[in-house]
LOZA-251884 format. One line per 10 residues: for each residue x, y, z of C-alpha. Coordinates in Angstrom, 1 decimal. Each point is the difference from the previous one (the first is absolute). Example, Ala and Ser with C-alpha at 12.3 -4.5 7.8 and 13.67 -1.06 7.14 Angstrom:
BEGIN
12.3:-4.5:7.8  1.4:3.4:-0.7
This chain:
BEGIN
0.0:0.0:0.0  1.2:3.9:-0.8  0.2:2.1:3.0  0.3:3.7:-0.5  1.1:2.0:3.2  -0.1:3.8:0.2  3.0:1.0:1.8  2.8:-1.7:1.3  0.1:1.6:3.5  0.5:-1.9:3.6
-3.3:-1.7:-0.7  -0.3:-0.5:-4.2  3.3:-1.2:0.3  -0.2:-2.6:2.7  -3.2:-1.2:-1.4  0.9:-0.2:-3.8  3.7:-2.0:0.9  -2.6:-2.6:2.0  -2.0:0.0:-2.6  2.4:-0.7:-2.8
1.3:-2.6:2.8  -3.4:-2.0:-0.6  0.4:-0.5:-3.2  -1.6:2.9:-1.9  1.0:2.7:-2.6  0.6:3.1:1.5  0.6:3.5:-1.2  0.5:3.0:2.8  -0.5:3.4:-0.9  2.1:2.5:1.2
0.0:3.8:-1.1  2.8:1.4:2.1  3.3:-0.3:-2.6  2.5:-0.4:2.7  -1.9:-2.9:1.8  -0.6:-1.5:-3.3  3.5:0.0:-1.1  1.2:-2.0:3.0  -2.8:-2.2:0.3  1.0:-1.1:-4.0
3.6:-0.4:1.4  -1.0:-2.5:2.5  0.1:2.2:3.0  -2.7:-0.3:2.6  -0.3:3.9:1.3  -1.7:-0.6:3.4  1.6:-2.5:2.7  -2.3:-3.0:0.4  2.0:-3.0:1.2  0.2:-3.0:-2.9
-2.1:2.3:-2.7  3.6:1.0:-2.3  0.2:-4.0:0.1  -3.5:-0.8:-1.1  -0.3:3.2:-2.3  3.1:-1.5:-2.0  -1.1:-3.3:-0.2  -3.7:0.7:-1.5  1.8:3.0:-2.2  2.8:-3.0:-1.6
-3.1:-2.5:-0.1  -1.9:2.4:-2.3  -2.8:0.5:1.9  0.5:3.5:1.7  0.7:3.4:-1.9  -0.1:3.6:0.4  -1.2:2.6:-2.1  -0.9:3.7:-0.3  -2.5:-0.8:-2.9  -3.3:-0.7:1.7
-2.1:-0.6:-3.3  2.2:-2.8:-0.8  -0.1:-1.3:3.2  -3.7:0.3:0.1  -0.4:-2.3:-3.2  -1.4:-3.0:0.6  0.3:0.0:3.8  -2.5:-2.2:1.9  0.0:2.2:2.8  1.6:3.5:0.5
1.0:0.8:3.7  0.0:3.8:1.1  2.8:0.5:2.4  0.9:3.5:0.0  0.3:2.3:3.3  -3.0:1.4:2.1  2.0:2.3:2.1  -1.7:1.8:2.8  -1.7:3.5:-1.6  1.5:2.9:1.5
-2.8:2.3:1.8  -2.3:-2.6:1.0  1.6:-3.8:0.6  -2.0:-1.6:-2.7  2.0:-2.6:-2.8  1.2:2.0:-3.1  -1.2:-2.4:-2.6  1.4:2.3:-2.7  1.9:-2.4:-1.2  -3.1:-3.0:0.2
-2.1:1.9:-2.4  2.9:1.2:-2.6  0.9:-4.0:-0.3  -3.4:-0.6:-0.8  -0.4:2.5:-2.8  3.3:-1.5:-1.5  -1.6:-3.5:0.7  -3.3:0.7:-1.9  1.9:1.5:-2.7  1.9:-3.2:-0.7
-2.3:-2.7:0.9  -1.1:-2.0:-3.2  -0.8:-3.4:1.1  -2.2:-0.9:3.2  2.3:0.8:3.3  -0.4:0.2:4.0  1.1:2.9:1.2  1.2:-0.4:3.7  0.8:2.7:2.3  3.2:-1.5:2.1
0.0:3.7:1.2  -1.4:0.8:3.6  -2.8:2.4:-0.8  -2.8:1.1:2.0  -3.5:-1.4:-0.7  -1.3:0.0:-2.9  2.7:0.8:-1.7  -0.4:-2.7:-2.7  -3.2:1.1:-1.1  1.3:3.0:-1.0
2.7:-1.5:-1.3  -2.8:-2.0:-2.0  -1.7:3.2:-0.9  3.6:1.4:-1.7  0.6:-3.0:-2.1  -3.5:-0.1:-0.9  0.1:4.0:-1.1  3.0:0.1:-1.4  -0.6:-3.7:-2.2  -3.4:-0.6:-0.6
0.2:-3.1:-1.1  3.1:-1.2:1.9  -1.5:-3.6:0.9  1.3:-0.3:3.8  -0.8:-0.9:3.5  1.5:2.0:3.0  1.6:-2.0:3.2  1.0:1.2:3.4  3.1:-2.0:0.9  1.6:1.5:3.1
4.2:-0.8:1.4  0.5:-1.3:3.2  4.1:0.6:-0.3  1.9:0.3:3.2  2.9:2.0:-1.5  3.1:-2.4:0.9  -2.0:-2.9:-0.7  -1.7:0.6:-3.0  0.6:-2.9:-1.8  -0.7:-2.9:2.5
-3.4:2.1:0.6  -0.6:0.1:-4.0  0.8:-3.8:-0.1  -1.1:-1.3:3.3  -3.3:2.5:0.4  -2.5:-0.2:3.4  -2.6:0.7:-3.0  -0.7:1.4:-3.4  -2.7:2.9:0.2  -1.5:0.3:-3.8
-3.4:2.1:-0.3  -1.4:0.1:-3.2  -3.3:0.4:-1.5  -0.7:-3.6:-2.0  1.1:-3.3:-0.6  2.1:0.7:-2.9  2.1:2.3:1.0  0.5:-2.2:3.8  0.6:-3.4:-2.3  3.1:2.8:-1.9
0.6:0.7:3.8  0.5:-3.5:1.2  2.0:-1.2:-2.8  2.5:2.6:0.6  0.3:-1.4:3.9  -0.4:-3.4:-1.2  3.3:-1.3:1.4  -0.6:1.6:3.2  -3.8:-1.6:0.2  1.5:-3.3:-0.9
2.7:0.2:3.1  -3.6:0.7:2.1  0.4:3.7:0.8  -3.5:1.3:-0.2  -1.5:2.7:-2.5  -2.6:1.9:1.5  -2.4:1.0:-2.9  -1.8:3.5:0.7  -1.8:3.1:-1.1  2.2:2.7:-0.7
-0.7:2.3:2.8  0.6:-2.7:2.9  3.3:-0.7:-1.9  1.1:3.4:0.1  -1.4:0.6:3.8  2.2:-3.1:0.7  3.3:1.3:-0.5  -0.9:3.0:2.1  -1.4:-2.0:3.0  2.5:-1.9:0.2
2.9:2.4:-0.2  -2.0:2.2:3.0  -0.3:-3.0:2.1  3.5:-0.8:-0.3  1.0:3.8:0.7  -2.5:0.1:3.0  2.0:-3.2:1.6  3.1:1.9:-0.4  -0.6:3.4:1.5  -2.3:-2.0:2.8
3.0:-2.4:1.1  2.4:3.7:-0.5  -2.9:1.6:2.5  0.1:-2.6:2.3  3.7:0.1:0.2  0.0:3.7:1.2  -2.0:-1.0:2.7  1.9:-2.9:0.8  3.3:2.4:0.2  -2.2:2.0:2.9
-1.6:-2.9:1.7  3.4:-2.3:0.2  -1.5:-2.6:-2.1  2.0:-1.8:-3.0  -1.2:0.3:-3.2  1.2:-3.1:-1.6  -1.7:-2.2:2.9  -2.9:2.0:-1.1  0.0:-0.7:-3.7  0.8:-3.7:0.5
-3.2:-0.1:2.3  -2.2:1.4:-2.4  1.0:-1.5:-2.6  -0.2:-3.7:1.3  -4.0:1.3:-0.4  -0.9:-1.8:-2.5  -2.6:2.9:-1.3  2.8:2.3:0.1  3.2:-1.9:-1.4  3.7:1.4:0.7
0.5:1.2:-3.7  0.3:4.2:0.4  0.1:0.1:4.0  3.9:1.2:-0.4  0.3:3.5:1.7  2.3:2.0:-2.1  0.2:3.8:-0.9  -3.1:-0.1:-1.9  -0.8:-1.2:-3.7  1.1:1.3:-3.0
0.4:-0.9:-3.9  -2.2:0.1:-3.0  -3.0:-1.6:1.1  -1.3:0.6:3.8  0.5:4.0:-0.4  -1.6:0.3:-3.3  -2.8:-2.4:0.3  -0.8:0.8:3.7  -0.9:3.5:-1.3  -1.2:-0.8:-2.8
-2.6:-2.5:2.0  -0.9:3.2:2.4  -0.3:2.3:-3.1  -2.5:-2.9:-1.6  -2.2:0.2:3.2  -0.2:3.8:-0.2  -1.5:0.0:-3.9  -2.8:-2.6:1.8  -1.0:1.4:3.2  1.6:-2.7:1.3
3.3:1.2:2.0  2.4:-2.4:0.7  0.6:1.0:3.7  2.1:-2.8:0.9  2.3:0.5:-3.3  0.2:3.4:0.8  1.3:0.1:3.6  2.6:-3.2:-1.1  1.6:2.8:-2.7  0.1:2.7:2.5
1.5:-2.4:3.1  2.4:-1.3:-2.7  1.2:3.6:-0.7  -0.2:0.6:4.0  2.5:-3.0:0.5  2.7:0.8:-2.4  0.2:4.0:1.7  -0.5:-2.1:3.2  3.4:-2.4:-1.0  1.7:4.2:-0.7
-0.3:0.2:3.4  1.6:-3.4:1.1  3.2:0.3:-1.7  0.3:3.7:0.9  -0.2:-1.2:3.8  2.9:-2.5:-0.9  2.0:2.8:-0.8  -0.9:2.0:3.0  -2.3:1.8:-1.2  1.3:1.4:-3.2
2.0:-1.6:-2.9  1.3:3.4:-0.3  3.9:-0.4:-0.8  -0.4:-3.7:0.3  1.5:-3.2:-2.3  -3.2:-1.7:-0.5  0.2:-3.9:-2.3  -2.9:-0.8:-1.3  -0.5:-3.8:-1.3  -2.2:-0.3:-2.7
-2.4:2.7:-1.1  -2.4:-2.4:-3.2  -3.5:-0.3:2.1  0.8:-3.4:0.5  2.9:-2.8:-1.0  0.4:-1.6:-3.3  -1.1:3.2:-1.8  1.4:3.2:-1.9  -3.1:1.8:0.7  0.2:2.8:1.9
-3.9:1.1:-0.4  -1.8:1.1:3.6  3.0:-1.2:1.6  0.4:1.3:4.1  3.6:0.8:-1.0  -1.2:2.8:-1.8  -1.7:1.5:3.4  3.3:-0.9:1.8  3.3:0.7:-1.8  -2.0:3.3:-1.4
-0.5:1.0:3.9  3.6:-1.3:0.6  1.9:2.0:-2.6  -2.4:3.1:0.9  1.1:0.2:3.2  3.5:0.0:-0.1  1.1:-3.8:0.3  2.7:-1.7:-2.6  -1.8:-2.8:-1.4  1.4:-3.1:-1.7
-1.8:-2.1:-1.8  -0.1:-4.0:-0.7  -2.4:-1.8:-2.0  0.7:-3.0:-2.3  -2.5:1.3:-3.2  -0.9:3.5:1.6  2.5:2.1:-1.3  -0.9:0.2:-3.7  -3.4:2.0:1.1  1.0:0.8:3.3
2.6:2.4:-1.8  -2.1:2.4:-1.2  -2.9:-0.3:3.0  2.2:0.7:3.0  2.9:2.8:-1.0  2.6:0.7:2.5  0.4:-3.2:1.0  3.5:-2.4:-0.2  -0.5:-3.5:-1.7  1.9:-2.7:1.2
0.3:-4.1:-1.4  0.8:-1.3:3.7  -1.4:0.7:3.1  2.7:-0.4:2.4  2.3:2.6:-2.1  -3.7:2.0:0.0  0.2:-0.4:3.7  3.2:1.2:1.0  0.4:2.6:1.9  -3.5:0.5:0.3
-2.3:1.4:3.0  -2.8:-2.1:-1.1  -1.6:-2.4:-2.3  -3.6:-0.9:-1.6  -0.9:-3.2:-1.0  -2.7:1.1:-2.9  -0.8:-2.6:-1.9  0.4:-4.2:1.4  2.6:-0.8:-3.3  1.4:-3.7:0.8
3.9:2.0:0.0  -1.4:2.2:2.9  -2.0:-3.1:2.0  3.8:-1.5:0.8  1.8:2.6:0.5  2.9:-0.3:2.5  -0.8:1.8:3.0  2.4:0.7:1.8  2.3:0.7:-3.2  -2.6:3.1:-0.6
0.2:0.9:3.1  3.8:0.2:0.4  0.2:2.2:-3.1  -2.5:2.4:0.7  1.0:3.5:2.2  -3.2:-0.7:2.0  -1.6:-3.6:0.1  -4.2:1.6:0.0  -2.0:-2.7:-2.8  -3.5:0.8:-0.4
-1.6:-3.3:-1.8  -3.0:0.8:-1.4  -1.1:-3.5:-1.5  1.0:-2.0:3.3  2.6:-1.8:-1.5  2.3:-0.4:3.3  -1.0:0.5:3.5  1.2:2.7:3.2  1.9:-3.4:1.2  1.6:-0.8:-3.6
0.9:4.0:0.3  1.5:0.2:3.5  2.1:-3.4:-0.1  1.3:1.5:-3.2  1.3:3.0:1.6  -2.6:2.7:-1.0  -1.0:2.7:2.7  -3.4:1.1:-1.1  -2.2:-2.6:-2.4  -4.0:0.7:-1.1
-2.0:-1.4:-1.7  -4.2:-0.4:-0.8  -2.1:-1.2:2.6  2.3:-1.0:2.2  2.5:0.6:2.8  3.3:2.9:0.0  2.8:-1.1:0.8
């Protein structure tokens, strides 16, 4: 089967390499020269652990190609998948689907033969009846169906998501375009992960939901922590409590500096922006974005205590700044609250981050990058563990400490613990929800 895909960002890419991967003919459209030119060159330009591998094998096997010419992509496609950006609006927090609707103008303009057009895309709902309505407009006698098809991709795990999925959510309207739908997932539905079949508007609600719920566990657990700090109770002990609950589960009970990256911030608001056009406001959504913003100003204050008060005039090592390990992205990221305040207030800040540095250049000026972090550390009054990278989750501790001017660590994903600290040689050690040392 022929697979168009409409941009070969984070999420067309990932999903057109797994595609290729199952055995179909795939052609990714990407309009950006620069990203284009690499991606013909074999290079993969985001960091996602095994897709270079998987990209080059589908690419030499035939199956996989990029190209900036979307009519010819188009051509005889079975099924066209729209996965363009739906940044958050400025002014008023709603999904920019800019981009959604011009892909379906250039869609209905080259459409000849029968097609589903899929929206891989989060958009808000319905999206893809007006996405129908384009096509429609712009072709009108494109012969087509329209299908709702939402990503589930944990960014560092993309591809054993793609391939090993908890489900496959596909709303369409009719039978022929879900039979066009299941065919494309057939080796997945043979391997017995499910395909939940429905409407379009629960497909698109779906994505949302789940993405709020998710953020809600988070900044809950981060909430609880706070309290934890005041009351003397541990965090960790906590989490591991609730989440032996079986109607609550472990997965997202990990306090940490709050949430960040391309999907929580954006669809969270998104969500609440969706309830305001209905007369239905997301309350809940709503107070998780504004406690999530509250926690990162609140994590400000925590390091600044570590440094006495002020970082002013301060050597300050940050390890890793991506909003979480096993990622370049730097999107929503609580190291852009932090190192801003840091640098802003006088501290010398260094920087270590395994895949950060590439955007992290441009998003946090006046800092110092470093590859290692005990040469990051040395001479330092005080370091920050930022992101939970596997090089920063053995780090030798008492090494660090005997290379930095002033042994203060502030771990902000609970990696170590105020004992690991102190036998290591460190005089001042915090971390989230639970005890100084």
């Amino acid at each position: 089967m022929k697979i168009a895909m409409i941009g070969a960002g984070y999420v067309g890419l990932v999903s057109g390499v797994c595609f290729s991967d199952f055995g179909h003919d795939v052609v990714c459209v990407e309009k950006d020269p620069k990203k284009l030119a690499r991606l013909q060159a074999g290079e993969v330009p985001i960091y996602e652990p095994g897709l270079d591998e998987l990209m080059a094998r589908n690419v030499d096997a035939g199956r996989l190609s990029f190209t900036d010419r979307l009519t010819e992509a188009v051509q005889g496609a079975s099924a066209v998948f729209i996965a363009v950006g739906t940044p958050t609006r400025r002014g008023d927090g709603h999904a920019d689907l800019t981009y959604v609707m011009t892909a379906a103008e250039e869609i209905a303009a080259a459409l000849s033969d029968y097609a589903v057009v899929v929206t891989k895309s989060t958009v808000p709902v319905g999206t893809n009846r007006q996405v129908e309505k384009v096509i429609a407009a712009a072709n009108p006698v494109a012969e087509f169906d329209v299908a709702s098809n939402p990503e589930f991709l944990r960014e560092g795990a993309a591809i054993d998501d793609f391939m090993r999925p908890d489900r496959i959510v596909v709303g369409v309207q009719n039978a022929r375009a879900a039979e066009v739908m299941q065919a494309i997932y057939r080796p997945l539905y043979l391997r017995d992960f499910p395909i939940m079949v429905t409407d379009l508007e629960s497909a698109e609600m779906i994505k949302y939901a789940a993405n709020a719920f998710l953020a809600t566990k988070i900044t809950f657990i981060n909430e609880i922590a706070s309290l934890c700090e005041r009351t003397g109770a541990d965090i960790k002990s906590v989490s591991k409590g609730m989440g032996a609950d079986g109607r609550i589960g472990s997965k997202f009970l990990h306090a940490g500096p709050g949430y960040g990256g391309s999907c929580f911030p954006k669809d969270t608001r998104a969500l609440a922006r969706i309830g305001q056009e209905h007369a239905v406001p997301m309350q809940l959504t709503e107070t998780v974005i504004k406690v999530n913003e509250e926690i990162k100003r609140r994590m400000v204050e925590k390091v600044f205590d570590l440094c006495g008060g002020s970082p002013n005039g301060k050597i300050v090592t940050v390890l890793g700044v991506t909003f979480k390990p096993n990622t370049d992205d730097m999107r929503e990221a609580p190291a852009l609250t932090i190192v801003p305040a840091l640098v802003g207030n006088g501290a010398q800040v260094r920087v270590v981050d395994p895949q950060g540095r590439q955007e992290g250049a441009a998003l946090l000026p006046g800092v110092t990058w470093y590859d290692d972090a005990y040469a990051a550390a040395e001479g330092a009054d005080a370091v920050i563990i930022l992101t939970e990278w596997n090089a920063f989750r053995a780090l030798d501790l008492p090494r660090l400490a005997n290379t930095m001017r002033i042994p203060a660590m502030a771990d902000l994903r609970n990696i170590y613990s105020a004992e690991d600290a102190s036998e290591a040689g460190f005089t001042a050690y915090t971390s989230i929800g639970r005890r100084d040392l």
